[in-house]
LUMKE-68987 format. One record per residue (C-alpha): residue in one letter; x, z, y. Coordinates in Angstrom, 1 decimal, padded with zeros to 4 digits. Layout:
BEGIN
+------+--------+--------+--------+
! resn !      x !      z !      y !
+------+--------+--------+--------+
!    A !      X !      Z !      Y !
...
+------+--------+--------+--------+
% end
This chain:
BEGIN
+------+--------+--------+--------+
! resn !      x !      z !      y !
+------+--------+--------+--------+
!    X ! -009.1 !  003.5 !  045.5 !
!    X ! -009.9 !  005.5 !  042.2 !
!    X ! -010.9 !  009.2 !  042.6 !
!    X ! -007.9 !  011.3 !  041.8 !
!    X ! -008.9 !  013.4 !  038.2 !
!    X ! -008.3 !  016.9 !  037.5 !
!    X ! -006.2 !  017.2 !  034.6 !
!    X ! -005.0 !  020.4 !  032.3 !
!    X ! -001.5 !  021.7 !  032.5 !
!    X ! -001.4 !  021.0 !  028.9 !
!    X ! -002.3 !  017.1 !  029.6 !
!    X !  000.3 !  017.0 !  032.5 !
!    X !  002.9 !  018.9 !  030.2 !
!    X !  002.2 !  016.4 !  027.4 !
!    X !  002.2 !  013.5 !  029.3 !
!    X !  005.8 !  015.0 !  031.1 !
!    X !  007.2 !  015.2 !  027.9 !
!    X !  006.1 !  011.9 !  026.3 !
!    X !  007.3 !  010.1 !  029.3 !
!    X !  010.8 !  012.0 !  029.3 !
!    X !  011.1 !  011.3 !  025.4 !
!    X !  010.8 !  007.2 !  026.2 !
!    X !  013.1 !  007.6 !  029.0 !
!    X !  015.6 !  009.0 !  026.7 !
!    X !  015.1 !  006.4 !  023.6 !
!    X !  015.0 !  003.9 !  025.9 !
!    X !  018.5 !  005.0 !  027.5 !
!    X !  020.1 !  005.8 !  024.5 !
!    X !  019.2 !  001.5 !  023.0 !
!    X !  021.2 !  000.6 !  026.5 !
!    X !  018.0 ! -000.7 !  028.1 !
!    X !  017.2 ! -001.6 !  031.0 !
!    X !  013.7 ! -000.6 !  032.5 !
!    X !  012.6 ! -004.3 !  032.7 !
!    X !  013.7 ! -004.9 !  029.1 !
!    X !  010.8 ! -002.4 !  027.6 !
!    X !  008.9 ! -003.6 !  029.8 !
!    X !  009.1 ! -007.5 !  029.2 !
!    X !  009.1 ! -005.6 !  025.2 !
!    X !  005.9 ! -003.8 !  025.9 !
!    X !  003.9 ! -006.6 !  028.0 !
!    X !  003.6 ! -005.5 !  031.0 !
!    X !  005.8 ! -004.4 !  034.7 !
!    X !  008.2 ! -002.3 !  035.8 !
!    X !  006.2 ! -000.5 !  037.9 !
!    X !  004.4 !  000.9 !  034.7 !
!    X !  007.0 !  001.9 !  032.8 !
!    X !  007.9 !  003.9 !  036.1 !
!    X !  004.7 !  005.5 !  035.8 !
!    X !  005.1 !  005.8 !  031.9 !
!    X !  008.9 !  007.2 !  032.3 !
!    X !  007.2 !  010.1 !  035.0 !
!    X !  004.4 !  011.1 !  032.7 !
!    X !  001.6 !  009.3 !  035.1 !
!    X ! -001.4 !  010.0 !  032.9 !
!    X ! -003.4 !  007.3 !  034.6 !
!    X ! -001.3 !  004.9 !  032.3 !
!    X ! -003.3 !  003.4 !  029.6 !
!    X ! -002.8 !  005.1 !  026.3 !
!    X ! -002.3 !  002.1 !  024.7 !
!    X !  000.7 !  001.2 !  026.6 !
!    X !  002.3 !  004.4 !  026.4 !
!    X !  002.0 !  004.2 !  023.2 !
!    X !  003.6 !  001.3 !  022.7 !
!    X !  006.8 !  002.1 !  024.7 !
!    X !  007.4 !  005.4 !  022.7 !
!    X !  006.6 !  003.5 !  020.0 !
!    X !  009.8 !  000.6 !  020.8 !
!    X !  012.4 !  003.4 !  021.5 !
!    X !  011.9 !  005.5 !  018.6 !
!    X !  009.7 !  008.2 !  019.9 !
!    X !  007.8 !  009.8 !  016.7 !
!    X !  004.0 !  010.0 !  017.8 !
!    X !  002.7 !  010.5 !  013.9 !
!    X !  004.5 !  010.0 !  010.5 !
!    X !  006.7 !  006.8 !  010.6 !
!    X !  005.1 !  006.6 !  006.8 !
!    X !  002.5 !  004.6 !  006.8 !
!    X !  000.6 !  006.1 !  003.8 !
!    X !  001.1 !  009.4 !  005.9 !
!    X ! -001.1 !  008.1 !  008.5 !
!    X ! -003.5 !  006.2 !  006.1 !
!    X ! -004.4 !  009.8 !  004.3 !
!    X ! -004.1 !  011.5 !  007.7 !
!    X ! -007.0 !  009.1 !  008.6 !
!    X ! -008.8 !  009.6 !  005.8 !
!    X ! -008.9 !  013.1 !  005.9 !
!    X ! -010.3 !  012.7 !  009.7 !
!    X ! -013.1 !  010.6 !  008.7 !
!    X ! -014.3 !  012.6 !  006.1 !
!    X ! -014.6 !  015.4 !  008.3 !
!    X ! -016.3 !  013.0 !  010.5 !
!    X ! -018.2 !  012.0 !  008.6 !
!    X ! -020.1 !  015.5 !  007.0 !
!    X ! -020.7 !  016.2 !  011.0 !
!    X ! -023.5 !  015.4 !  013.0 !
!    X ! -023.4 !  012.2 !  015.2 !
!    X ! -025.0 !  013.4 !  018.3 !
!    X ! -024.5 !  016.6 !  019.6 !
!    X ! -026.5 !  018.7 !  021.7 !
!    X ! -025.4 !  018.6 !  025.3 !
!    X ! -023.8 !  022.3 !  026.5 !
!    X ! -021.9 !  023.9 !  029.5 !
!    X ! -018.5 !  023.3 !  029.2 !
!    X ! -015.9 !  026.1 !  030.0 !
!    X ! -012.8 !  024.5 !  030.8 !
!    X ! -011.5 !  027.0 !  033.0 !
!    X ! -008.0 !  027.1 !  031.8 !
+------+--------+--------+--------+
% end
């Protein structure tokens, strides 16, 4: 068995609130659990976890699910998120690619 991770309020809020927000869409299409899930390629017992905000779930799947009931995650635009992107990388890309190693103070 995996050692349990500390996570952030903020993480467990988010991941609460992304979970409750897929419940809902999915509700509100008349779904049943295992429908999203046979729709999102996977079990039951994941949407479960997704539904409850686990936030052991794999992003990718949680993404997914929110992303089959209607849940908005970024612009539904696509050229939205292709400038978004492009923004990002250009930051990215006038920073350094390594960084010095530092203490980190996530006391919250």
């Amino acid at each position: 068995m995996e050692a349990k991770r500390p996570r952030s309020k903020v993480t467990l809020e988010a991941a609460r609130l992304l979970g409750r927000r897929v419940a809902l869409g999915r509700r509100e299409r008349r779904w049943t659990l295992g429908d999203l899930a046979e729709r999102v390629g996977t079990s039951e017992v994941t949407m479960r976890k997704v539904e409850r905000g686990d936030p052991t779930v794999a992003l990718g799947t949680a993404f997914e699910a929110a992303a089959l009931v209607g849940v908005r995650l970024f612009s539904h635009d696509a050229s939205v998120r292709a400038r978004e992107a492009e923004l990002v990388d250009a930051r990215l890309a006038v920073l350094p690619a390594r960084t010095r190693r530092r203490a980190v103070d996530d006391d919250f």
